[in-house]
Residue frames relative to the residue before (quaternion, step in Angstrom):
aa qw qx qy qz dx dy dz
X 1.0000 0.0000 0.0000 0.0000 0.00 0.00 0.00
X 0.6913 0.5795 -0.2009 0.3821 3.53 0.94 -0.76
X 0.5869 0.4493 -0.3226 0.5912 3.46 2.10 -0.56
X 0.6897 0.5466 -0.3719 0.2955 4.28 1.07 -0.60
X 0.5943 -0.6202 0.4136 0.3018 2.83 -1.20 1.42
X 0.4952 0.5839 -0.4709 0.4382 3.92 0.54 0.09
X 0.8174 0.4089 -0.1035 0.3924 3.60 0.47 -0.68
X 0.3198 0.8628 -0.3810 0.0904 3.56 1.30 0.07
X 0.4944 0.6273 -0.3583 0.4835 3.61 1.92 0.53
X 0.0672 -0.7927 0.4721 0.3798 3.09 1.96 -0.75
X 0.2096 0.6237 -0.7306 0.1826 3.74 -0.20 1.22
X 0.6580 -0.5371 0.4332 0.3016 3.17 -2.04 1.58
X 0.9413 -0.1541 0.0912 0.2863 2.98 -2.19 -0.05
X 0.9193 0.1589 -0.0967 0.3467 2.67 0.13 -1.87
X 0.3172 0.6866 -0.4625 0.4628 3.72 1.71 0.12
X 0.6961 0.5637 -0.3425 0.2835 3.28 0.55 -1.37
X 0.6794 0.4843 -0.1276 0.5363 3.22 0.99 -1.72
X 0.6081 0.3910 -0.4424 0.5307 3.93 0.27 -0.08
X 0.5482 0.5692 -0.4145 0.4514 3.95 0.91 -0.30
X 0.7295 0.3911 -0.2681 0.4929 3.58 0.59 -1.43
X 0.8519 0.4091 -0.1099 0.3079 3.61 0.75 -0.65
X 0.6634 -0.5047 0.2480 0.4937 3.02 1.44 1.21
X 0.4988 -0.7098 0.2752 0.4143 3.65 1.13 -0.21
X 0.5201 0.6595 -0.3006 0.4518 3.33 1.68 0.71
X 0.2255 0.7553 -0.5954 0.1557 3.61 1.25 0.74
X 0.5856 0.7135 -0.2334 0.3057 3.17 0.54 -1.81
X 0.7516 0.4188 -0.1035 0.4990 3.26 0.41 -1.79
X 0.6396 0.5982 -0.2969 0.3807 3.61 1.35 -0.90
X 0.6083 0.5602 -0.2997 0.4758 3.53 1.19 -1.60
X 0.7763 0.4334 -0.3548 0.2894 3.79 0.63 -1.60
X 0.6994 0.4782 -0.3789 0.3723 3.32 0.93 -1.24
X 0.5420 0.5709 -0.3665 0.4959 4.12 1.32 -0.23
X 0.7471 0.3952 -0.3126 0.4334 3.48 0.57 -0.59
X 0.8553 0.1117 -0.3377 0.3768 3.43 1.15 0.00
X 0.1350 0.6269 -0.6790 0.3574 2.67 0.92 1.98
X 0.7786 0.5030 -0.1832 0.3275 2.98 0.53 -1.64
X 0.7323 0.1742 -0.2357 0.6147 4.06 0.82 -0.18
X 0.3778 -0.8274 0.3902 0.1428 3.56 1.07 1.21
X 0.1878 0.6773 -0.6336 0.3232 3.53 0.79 1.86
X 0.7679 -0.3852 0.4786 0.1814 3.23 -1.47 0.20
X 0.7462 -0.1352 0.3271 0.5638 3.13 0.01 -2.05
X 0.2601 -0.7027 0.6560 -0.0905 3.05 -1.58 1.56
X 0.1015 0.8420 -0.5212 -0.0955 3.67 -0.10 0.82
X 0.8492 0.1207 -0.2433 0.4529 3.42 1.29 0.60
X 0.5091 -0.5685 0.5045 0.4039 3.90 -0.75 0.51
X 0.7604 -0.3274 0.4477 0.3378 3.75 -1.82 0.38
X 0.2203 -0.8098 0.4303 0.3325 3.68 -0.20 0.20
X 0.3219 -0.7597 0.5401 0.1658 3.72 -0.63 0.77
X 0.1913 0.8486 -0.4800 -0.1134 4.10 0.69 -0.09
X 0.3230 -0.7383 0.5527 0.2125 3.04 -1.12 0.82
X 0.2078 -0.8435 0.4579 -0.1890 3.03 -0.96 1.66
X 0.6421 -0.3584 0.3061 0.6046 3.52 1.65 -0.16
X 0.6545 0.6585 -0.0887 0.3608 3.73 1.12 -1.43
X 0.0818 -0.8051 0.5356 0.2414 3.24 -0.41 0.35
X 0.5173 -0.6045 0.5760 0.1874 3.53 -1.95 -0.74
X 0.4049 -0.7336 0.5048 0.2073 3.45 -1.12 0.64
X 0.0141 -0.7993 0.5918 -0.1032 3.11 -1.08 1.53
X 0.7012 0.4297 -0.2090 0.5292 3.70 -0.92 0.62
X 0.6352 -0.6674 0.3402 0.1880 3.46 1.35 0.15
X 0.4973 0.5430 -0.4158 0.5339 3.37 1.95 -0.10
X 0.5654 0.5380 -0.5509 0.2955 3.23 -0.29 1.82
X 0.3586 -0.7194 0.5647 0.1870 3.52 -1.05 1.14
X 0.0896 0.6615 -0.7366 -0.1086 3.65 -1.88 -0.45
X 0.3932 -0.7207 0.4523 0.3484 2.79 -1.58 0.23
X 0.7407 -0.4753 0.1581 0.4476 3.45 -1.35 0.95
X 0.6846 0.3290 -0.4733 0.4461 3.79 -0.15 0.06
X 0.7279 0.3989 -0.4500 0.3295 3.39 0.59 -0.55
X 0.5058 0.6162 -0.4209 0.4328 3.66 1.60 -0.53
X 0.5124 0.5913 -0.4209 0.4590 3.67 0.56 -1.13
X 0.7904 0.4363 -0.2780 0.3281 4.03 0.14 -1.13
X 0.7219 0.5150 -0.2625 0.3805 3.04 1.25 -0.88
X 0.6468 0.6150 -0.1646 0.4198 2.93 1.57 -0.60
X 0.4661 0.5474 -0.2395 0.6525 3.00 1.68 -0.80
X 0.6954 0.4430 -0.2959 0.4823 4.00 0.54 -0.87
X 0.7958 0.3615 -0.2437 0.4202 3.77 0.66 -1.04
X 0.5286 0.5993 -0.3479 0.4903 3.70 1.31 0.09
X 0.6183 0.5871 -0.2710 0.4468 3.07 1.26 -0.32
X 0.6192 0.5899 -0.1790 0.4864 3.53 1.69 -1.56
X 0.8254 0.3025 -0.2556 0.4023 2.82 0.85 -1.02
X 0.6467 0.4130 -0.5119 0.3863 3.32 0.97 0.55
X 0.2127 0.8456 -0.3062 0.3821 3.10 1.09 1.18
X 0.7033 0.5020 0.0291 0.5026 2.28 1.35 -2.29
X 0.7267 0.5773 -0.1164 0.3536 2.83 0.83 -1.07
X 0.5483 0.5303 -0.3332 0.5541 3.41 1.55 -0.86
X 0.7082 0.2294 -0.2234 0.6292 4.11 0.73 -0.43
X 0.6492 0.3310 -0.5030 0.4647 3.57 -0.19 0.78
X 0.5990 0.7333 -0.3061 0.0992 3.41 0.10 -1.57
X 0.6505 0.4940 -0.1966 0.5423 3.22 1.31 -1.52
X 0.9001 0.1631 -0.2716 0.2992 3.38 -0.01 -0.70
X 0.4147 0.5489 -0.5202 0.5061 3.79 1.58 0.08
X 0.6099 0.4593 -0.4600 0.4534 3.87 0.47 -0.51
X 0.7057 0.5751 -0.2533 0.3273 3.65 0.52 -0.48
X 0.8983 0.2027 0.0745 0.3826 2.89 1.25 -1.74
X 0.2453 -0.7298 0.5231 0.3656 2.76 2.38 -0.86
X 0.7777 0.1673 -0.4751 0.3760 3.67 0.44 0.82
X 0.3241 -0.7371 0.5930 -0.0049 3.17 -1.41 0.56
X 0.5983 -0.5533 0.4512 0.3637 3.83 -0.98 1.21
X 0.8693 0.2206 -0.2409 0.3710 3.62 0.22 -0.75
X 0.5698 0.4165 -0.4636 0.5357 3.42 1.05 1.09
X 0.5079 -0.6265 0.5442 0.2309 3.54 -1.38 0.68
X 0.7446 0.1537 -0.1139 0.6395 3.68 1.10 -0.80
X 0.7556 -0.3537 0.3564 0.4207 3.19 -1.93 -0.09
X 0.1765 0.8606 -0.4400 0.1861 4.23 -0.46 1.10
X 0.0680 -0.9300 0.3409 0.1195 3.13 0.12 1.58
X 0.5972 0.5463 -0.3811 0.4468 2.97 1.43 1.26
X 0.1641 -0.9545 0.2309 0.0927 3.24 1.29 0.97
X 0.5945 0.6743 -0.1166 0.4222 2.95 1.43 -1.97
X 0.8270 0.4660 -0.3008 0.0922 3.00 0.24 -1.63
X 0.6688 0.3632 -0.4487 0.4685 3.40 0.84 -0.06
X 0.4120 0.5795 -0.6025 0.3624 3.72 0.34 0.48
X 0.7656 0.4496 -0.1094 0.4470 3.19 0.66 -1.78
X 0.6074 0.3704 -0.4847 0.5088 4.40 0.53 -0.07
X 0.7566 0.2343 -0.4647 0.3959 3.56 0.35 0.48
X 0.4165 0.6800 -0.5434 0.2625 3.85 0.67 0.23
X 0.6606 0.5356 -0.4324 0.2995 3.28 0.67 -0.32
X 0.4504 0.6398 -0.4282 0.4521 3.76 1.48 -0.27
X 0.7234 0.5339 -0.2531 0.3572 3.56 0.54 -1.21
X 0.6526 0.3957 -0.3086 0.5676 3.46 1.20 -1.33
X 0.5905 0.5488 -0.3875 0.4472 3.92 0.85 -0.52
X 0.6350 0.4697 -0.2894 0.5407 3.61 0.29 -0.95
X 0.9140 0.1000 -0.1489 0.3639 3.66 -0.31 -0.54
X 0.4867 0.3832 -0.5993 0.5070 3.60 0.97 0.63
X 0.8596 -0.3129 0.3237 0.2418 3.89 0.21 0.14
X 0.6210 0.6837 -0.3134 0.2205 2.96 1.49 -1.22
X 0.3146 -0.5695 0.6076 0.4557 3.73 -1.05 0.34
X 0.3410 -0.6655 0.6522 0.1246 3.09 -2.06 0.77
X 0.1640 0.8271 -0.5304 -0.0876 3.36 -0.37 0.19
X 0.3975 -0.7403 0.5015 0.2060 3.70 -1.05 0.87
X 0.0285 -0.7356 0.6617 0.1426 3.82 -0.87 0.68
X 0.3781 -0.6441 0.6172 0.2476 3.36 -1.67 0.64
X 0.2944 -0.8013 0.4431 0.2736 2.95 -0.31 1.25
X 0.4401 0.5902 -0.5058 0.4495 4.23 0.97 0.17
X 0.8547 0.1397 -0.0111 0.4999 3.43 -0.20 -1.70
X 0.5831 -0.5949 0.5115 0.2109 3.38 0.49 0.61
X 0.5545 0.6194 -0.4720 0.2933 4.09 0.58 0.43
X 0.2355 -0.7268 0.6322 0.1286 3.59 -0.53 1.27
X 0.0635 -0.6655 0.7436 -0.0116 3.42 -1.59 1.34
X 0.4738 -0.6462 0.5272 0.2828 3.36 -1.21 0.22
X 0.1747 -0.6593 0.7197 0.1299 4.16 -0.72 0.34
X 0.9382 0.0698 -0.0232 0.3383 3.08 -1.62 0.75
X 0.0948 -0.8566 0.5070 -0.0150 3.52 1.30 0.90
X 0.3617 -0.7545 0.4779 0.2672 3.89 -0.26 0.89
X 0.6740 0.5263 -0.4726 0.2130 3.64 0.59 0.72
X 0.3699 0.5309 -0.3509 0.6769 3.32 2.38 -0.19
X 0.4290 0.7333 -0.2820 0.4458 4.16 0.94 0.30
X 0.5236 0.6025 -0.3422 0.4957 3.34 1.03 -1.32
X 0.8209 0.4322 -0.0353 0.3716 3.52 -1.45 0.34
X 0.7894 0.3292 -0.0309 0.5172 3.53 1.13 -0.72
X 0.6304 0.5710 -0.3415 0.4000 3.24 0.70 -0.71
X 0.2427 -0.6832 0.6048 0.3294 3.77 -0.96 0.15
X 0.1378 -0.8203 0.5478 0.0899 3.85 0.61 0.88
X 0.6742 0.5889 -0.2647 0.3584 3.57 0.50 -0.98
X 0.7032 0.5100 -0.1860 0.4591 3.55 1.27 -1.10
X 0.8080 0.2892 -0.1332 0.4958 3.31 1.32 -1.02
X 0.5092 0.7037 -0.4473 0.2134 3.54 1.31 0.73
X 0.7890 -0.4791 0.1821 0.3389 3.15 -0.89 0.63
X 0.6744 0.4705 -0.2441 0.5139 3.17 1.03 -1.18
X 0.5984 0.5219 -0.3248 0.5139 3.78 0.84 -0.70
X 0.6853 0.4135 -0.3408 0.4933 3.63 0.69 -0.76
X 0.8413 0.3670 -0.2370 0.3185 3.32 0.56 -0.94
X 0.4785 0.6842 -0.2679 0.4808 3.13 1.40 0.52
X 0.5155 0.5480 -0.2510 0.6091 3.03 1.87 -0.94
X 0.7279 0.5277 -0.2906 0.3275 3.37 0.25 -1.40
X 0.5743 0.7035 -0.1797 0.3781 3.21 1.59 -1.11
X 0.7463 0.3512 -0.1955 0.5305 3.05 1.42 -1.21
X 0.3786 0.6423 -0.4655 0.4768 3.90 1.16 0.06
X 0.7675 0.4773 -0.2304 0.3607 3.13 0.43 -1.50
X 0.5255 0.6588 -0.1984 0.5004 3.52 1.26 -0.93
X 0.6025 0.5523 -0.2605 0.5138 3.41 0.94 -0.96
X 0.8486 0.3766 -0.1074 0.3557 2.59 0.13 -1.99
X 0.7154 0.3529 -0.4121 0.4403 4.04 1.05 0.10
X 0.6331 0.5147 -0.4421 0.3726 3.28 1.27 0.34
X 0.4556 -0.6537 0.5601 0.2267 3.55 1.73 0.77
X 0.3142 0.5624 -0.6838 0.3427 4.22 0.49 1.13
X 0.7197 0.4593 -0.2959 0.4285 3.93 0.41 -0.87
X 0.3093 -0.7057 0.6372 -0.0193 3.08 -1.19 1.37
X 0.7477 0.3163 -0.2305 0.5364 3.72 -1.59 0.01
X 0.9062 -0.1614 0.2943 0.2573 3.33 -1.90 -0.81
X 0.3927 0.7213 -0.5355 0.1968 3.57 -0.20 0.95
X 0.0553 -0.8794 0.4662 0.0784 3.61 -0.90 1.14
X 0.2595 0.5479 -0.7230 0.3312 3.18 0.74 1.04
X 0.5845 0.5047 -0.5939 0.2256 3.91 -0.75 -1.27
X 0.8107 0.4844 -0.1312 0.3014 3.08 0.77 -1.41
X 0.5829 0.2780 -0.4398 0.6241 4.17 1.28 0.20
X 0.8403 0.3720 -0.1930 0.3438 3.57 -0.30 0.84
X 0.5987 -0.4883 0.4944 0.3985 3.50 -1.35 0.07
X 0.2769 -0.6731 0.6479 0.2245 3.61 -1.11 0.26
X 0.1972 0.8283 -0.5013 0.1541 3.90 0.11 1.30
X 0.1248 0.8424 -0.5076 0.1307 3.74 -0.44 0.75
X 0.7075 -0.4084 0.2382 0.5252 3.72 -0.86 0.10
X 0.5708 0.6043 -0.3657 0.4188 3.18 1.09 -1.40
X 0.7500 0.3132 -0.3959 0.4273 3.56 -0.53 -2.09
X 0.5056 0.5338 -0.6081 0.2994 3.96 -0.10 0.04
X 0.8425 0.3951 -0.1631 0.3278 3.41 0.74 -1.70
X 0.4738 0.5818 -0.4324 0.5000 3.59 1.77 -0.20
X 0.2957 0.8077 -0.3488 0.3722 3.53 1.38 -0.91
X 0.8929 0.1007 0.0827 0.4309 3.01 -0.05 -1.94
X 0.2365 0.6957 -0.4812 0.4781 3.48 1.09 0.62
X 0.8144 0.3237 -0.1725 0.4496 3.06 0.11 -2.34
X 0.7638 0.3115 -0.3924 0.4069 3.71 0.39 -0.22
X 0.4892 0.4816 -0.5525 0.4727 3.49 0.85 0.50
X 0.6239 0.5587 -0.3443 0.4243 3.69 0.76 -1.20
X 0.8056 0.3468 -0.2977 0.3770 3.86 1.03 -0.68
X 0.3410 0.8043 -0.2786 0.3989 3.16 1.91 0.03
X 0.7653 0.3931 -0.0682 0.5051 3.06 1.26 -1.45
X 0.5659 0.5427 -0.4322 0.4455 3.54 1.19 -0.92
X 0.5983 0.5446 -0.4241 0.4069 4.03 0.96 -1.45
X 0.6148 0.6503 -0.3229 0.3080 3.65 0.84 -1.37
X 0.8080 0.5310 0.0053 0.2554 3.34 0.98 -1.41
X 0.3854 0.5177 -0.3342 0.6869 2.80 2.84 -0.77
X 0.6289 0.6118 -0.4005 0.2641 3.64 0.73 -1.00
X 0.5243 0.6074 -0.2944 0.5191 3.47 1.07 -1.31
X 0.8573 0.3205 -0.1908 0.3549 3.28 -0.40 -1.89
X 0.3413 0.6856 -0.4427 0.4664 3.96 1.48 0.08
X 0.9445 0.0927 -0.0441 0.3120 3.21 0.30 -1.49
X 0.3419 0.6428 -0.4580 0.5100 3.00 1.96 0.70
X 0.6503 0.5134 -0.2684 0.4914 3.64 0.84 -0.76
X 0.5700 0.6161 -0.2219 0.4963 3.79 1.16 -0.71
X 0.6695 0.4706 -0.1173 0.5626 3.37 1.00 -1.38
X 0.5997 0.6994 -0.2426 0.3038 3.72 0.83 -0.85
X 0.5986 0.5928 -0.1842 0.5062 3.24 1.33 -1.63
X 0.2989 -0.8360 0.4118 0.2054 2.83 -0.81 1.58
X 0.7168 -0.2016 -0.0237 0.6671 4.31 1.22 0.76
X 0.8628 -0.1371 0.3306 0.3569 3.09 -1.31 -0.59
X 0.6495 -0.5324 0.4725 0.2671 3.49 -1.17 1.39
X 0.3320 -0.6575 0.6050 0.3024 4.16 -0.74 0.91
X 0.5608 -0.5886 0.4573 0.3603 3.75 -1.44 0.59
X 0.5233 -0.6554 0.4558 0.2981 3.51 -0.31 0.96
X 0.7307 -0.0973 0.2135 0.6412 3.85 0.54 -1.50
X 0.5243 -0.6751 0.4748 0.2095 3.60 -1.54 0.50
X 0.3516 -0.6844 0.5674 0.2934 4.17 -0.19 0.82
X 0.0683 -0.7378 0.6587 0.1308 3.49 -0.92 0.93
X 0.3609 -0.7069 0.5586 0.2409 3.78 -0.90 0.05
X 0.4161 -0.7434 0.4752 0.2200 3.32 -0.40 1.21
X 0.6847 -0.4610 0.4752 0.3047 3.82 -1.45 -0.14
X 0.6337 -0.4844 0.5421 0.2645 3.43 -0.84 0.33
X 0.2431 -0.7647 0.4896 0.3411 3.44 -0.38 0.48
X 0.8044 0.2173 -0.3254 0.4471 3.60 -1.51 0.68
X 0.5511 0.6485 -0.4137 0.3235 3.69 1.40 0.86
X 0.4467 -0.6553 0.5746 0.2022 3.58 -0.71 0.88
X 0.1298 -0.7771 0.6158 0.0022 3.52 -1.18 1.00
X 0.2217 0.8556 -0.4649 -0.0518 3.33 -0.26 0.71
X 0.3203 0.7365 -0.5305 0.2710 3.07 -1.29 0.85
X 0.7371 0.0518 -0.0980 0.6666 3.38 -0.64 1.23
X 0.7814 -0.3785 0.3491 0.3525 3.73 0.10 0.71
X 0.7576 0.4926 -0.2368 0.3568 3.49 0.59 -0.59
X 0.1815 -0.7393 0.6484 -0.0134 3.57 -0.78 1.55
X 0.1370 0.7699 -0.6217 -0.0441 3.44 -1.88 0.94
X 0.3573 -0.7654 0.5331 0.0481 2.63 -0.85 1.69
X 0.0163 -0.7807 0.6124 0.1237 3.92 -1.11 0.26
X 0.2205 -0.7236 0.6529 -0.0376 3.24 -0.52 1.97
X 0.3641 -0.6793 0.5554 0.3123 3.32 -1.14 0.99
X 0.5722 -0.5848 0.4598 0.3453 3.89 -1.39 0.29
């Protein structure tokens, strides 16, 4: 954050992000977060402290695959957050609280810094590479951490419980109208495991049952196909048959 040309006051996190966003980040994150962990009231945002450290912006950030899988699982959620209070009228009007003009990309600067927030307070080490000389520092070292974090909100098991119930929802096809989670993601839950195995028990048996009725039908027949007609061998040619009156003669053509 300290290197983007957006920021040349170097003001912290959450200054920053009310700058890019019409000045409605803040107000954006709370009224999303207590959509998303259906509370009431939110009298503050995640703290972001500025400490010397900076933050990733623009997306120039990596993880490794399980930890990406969570975050992703965590930020599909926010943003169908967002989306439940925006959706209607940017679909309408093409404007949106966290744009100043008409922008049919509203989100995006909410969302290229969300990954600091879910990073910072599940624990995560941060570390900063230069992307010239290749030198890897750490940001926000998780023992000046202690005490701050909202650990509870962003733990796995809490998230993935949530997600759990979305999914639930969403295969029992209760939500009408507008809804964009189904759509950034798999739909995975305790259930789709056990319908899972239903349907391949359910085709297990159907395969069984052609089997059965194969060789119940086999067994049925009451022997062996009757002989349709009887092969007769013909005579020798230029041979006389007698008997009962009857002469054959074999004239060539």
């Amino acid at each position: 954050m300290d290197k983007d040309p957006r920021n040349p006051l170097q003001k912290p996190f959450w200054s920053f992000c009310d700058a890019i966003n019409a000045g409605n980040c803040r107000f954006a994150y709370n009224e999303t977060l207590k959509k998303m962990y259906s509370i009431k009231n939110l009298d503050s945002l995640p703290p972001m402290p500025e400490d010397g450290d900076t933050w990733s912006v623009m997306q120039s950030w990596a993880l490794p695959t399980r930890s990406f899988l969570e975050f992703v699982m965590f930020s599909r959620m926010f943003v169908d957050s967002l989306d439940a209070q925006i959706y209607e009228e940017h679909h309408r009007t093409n404007r949106c609280y966290l744009s100043l003009t008409k922008d049919k990309h509203c989100y995006s600067r909410v969302l290229e810094l969300l990954v600091n927030v879910w990073a910072y307070h599940s624990a995560r080490r941060i570390v900063y590479i230069d992307p010239e000389t290749g030198l890897m520092q750490e940001q926000h070292k998780q023992k000046n951490r202690r005490g701050k974090m909202w650990v509870k909100w962003f733990d796995y098991i809490t998230l993935k419980t949530m997600d759990e119930d979305l999914a639930e929802e969403a295969d029992s096809d209760r939500r009408v109208g507008h809804w964009l989670w189904p759509w950034t993601g798999e739909i995975v839950w305790r259930g789709t495991l056990e319908k899972e195995k239903q349907k391949k028990n359910l085709e297990k048996e159907e395969k069984k049952k052609k089997s059965r009725d194969k060789l119940s039908r086999m067994r049925s027949r009451s022997g062996r196909q009757k002989v349709i007609g009887k092969y007769v061998k013909p005579p020798p040619e230029n041979e006389t048959v007698t008997g009962n009156s009857t002469l054959l003669n074999v004239v060539d053509a």
